[in-house]
C-alpha positions in Angstrom: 177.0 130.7 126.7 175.7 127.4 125.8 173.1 126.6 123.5 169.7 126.2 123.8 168.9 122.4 121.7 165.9 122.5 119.7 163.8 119.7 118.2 161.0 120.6 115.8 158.9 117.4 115.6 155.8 116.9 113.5 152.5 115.3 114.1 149.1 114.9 112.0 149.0 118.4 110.2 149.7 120.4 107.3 153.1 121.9 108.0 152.3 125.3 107.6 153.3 126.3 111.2 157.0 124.9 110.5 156.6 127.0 107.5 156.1 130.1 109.8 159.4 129.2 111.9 161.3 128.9 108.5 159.8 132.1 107.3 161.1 134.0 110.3 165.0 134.1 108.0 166.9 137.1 109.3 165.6 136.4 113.0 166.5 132.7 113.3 170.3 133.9 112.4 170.5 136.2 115.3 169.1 133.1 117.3 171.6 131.2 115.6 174.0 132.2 118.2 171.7 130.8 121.1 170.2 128.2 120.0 171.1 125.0 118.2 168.9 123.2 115.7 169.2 119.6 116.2 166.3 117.7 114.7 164.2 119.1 112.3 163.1 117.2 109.4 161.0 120.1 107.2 164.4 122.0 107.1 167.1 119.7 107.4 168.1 115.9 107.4 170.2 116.4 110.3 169.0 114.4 113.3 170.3 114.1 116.6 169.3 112.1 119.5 167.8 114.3 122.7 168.0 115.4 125.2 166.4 118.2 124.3 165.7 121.7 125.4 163.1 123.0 124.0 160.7 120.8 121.8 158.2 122.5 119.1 155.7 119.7 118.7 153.2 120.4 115.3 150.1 118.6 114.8 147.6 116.3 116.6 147.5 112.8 117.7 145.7 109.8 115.3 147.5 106.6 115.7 148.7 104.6 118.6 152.3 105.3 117.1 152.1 108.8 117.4 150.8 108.6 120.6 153.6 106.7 121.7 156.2 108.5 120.2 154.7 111.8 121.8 155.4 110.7 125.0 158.9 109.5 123.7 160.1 113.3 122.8 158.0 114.6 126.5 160.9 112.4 127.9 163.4 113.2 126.6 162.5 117.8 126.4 162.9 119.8 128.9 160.2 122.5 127.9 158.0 121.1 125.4 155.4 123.6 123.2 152.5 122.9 121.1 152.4 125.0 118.1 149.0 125.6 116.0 145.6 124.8 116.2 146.4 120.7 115.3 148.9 120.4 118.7 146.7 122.5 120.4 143.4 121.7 119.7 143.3 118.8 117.2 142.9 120.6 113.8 140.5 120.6 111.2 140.9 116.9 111.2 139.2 116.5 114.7 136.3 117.3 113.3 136.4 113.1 112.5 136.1 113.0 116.3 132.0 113.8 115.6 131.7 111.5 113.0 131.6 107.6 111.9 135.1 106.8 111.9 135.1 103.4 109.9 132.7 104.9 107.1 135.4 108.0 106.4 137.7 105.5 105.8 136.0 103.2 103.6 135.1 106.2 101.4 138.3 107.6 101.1 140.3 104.7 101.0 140.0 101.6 98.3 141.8 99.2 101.3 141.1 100.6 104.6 142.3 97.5 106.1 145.5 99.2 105.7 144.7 101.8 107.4 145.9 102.1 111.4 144.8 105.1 113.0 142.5 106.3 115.7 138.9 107.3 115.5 140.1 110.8 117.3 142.2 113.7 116.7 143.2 114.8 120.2 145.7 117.8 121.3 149.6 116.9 122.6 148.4 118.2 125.9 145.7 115.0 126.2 148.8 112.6 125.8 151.4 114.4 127.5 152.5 118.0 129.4 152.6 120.7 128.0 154.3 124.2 129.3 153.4 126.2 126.3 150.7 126.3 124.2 151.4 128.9 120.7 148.1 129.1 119.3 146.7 129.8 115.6 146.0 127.9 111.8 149.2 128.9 110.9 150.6 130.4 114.1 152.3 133.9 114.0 155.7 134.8 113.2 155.9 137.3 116.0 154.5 135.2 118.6 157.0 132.1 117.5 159.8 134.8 118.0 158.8 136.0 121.0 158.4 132.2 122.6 161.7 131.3 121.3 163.5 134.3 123.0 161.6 134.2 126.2 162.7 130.2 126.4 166.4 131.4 125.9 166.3 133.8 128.6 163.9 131.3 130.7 161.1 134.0 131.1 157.5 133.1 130.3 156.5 134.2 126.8 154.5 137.7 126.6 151.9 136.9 124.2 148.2 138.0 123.7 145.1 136.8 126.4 142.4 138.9 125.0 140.4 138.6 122.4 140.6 139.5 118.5 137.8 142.0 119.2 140.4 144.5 120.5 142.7 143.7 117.2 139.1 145.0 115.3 138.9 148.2 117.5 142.6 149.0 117.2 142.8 149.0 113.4 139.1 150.7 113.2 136.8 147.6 111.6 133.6 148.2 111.9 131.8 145.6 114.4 130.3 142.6 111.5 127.9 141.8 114.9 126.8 144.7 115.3 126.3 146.0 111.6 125.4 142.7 109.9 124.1 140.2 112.2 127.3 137.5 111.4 127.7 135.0 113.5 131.7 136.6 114.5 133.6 134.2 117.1 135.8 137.3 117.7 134.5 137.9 121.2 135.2 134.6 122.3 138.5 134.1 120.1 142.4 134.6 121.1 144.3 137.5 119.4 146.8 137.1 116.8 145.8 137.0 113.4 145.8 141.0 113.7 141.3 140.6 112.8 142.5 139.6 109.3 138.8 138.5 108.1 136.7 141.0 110.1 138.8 143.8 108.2 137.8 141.8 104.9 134.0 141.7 105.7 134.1 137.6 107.0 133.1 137.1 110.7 136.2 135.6 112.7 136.1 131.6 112.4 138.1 131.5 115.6 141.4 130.4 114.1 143.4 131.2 117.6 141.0 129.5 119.5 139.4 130.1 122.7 140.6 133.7 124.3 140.9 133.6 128.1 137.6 132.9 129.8 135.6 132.9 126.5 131.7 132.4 127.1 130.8 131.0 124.4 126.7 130.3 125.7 126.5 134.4 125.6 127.6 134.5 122.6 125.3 132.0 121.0 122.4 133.2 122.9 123.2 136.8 121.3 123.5 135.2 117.7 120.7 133.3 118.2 118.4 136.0 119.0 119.0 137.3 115.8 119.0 135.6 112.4 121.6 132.9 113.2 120.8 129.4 113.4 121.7 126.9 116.1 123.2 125.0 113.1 124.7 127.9 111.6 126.5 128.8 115.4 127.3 125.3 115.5 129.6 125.2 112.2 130.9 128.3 113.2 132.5 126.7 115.9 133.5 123.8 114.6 136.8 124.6 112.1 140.3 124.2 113.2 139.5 124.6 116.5 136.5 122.6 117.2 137.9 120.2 120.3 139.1 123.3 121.7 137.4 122.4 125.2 135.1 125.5 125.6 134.3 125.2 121.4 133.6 122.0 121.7 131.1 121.9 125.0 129.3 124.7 123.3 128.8 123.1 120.1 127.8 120.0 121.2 125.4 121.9 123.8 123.4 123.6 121.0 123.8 120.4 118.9 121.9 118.3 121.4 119.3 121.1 121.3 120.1 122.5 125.0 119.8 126.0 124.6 
């Protein structure tokens, strides 16, 4: 059987979705034998040239370089996936993409004229193709896994559509909409994170991003007629995921006061 190549190729983001594929250990050596790791700079210095098989692209797009070189590894991978909510929805740091681009700089650097980068954060998939998208701020073990062995056997990867309400119900949270008023993003949010902060008492923040047809406008209008605030819904929508297409028309609906 010959070996799947992998390339593991980082973008504008934190690294913590690497980190997952490193922390997956005993797994990766039973993959060992199906797949080879042949250019992956957070574990190893080892880098080959593509082709490439599969391609795990972390991070989001902001400089002209990057976009270039994105489109560099699409050419030369087979089957190229976006991991995290940076590939897959520009990150936290898109949230520049609502903002003055040239003051950020000048405040946070002392020479911003040495500073090249773009005034957006955009996902891989405005630059290039994408055939998977892994979602999540850091994306799951289990799903990585699961996307790595359904690209070995050339299946599509089984992994979650609905949303993290259903992760709620199934370990027995109690509903923060329904009980407190919060402004939750669970109905509208991608399952994954196993309803980590609803079982803590926080509403969901949406960290998977948008769940399969996610209406977002009924869920504002619900918050709203409650205590919520337009501005309250608005940064609720706008974390990692906030170009997330649907998060992002929705926000920028109540922002310009359309509701």
């Amino acid at each position: 059987m010959n070996k799947k190549r992998l390339g593991v190729f980082k973008f504008a983001s934190c690294d913590g979705c690497q980190l997952s594929l490193l922390s997956c250990e005993d797994e990766l050596i039973e993959l060992a034998g199906m797949i080879e790791i042949v250019h992956f700079l957070e574990a190893s210095s080892r880098v080959d040239p593509g082709p490439f098989d599969v391609a795990l692209i972390e991070g989001s797009i902001t400089t002209e370089k990057d976009a270039q070189r994105i489109r560099e590894i699409r050419h030369q991978s087979k089957t190229l996936v976006t991991i995290g909510a940076c590939a897959t929805a520009g990150g936290i740091q898109a949230l520049r993409n609502w903002a003055d681009h040239e003051e950020f700089i000048a405040s946070v650097y002392a020479h911003p004229e040495y500073i090249e980068t773009l005034s957006t954060s955009t996902p891989i998939a405005d630059h290039v193709a994408v055939d998977f998208e892994l979602r999540g701020c850091p994306i799951d073990r289990h799903q990585l896994l699961e996307v790595l062995a359904a690209l070995i056997a050339d299946r599509s990867p089984r992994t979650p559509r609905h949303s993290v309400c259903i992760e709620c119900k199934r370990r027995g949270t109690v509903c923060l909409v329904v009980t407190q008023g919060l402004p939750c993003l669970g109905p509208v949010t991608q399952a994954g994170c196993g309803a980590i902060c609803p079982a803590y008492d926080r509403p969901c923040y949406g960290c998977f991003g948008p769940a399969a047809q996610a209406n977002c406008p009924a869920l504002s209008t619900h918050h709203l007629a409650g205590a919520t605030t337009e501005t309250q819904m608005v940064h609720a929508l706008r974390n990692m995921n906030a170009a997330a297409n649907v998060f992002q028309i929705e926000s920028d609906r109540l922002e310009s006061g359309s509701t």
